[in-house]
C-alpha positions, -999 to 999 in steps of 0.1 A, spaced: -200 483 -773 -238 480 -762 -254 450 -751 -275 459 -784 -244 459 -803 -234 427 -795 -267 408 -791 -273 384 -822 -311 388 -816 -343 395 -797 -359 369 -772 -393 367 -771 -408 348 -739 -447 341 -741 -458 326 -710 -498 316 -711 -522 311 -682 -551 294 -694 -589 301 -686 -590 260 -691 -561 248 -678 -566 210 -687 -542 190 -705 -565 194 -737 -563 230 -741 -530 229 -730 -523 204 -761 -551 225 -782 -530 259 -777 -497 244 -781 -509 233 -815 -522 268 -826 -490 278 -818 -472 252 -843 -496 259 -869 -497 302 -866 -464 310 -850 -433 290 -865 -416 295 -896 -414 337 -898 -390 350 -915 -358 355 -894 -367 330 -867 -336 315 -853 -356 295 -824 -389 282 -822 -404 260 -795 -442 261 -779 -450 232 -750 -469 227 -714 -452 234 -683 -430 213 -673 -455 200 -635 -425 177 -627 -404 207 -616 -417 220 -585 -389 238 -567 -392 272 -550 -378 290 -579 -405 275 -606 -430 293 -616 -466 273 -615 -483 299 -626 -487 296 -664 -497 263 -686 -479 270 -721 -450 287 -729 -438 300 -761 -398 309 -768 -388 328 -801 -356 338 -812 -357 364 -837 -321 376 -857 -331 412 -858 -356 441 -840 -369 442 -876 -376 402 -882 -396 404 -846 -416 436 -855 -428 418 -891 -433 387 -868 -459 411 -848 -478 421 -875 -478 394 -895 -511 377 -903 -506 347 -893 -495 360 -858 -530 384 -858 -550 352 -869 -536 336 -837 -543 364 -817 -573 366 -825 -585 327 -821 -565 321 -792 -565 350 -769 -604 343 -756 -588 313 -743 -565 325 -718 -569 344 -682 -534 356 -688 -507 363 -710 -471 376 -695 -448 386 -725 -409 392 -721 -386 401 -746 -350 404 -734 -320 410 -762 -301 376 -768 
C-alpha cells in the first residue's frame, strides 16, 4: 500500500513571519485565524498560537511568530478548505500583515 493509502488525512503547516512582530499582532493574527479558519468541513485538527520564545534550542526555529496546524480527513475537505470564502476573506485581510508565509502540507 501507499503512504496515500494509508494516510487518514492531509497536514497542513502554516508558519507566519510577521511585518510586526509584537505580541499584539501576534495576538491580532492568531484571532483572525479563530474567527476565519476553524470549523471547515472535514477538519479533524485545528490549532492557531505564537511561537513558543521559551524554546530556544539549536533545532527551533525563531524564525516565524504564529503558526497554524490543520488536519484535514481528505485531499478533497483541504481543497474546499482553500477556496472557501472564509479562507479568501482571511487571505485577503491578513496577508498585508506578514513579511512571510512558509506553507507545508505533509500526508498524516
Amino acid at each position: 500500500m501507499s503512504d496515500t493509502a494509508q494516510s487518514s488525512g492531509l497536514a497542513h503547516m502554516v508558519f507566519f513571519t510577521l511585518k510586526d512582530r509584537s505580541p499584539t499582532a501576534r495576538d491580532a493574527l492568531v484571532a483572525a485565524c479563530d474567527m476565519y479558519l476553524t470549523d471547515h468541513p472535514g477538519t479533524i485538527h485545528y490549532s492557531a498560537g505564537p511561537r513558543a520564545e521559551a524554546y530556544q534550542r539549536p533545532v527551533n526555529d525563531q524564525e516565524f511568530d504564529v503558526a497554524l496546524v490543520l488536519i484535514f480527513a481528505t485531499d478533497e475537505d483541504h481543497q474546499r478548505y482553500q477556496t472557501s470564502e472564509r479562507h479568501q476573506q482571511f487571505l485577503a485581510e491578513q496577508l498585508e500583515n506578514c513579511s512571510t508565509v512558509r506553507v507545508f502540507d505533509a500526508i498524516s
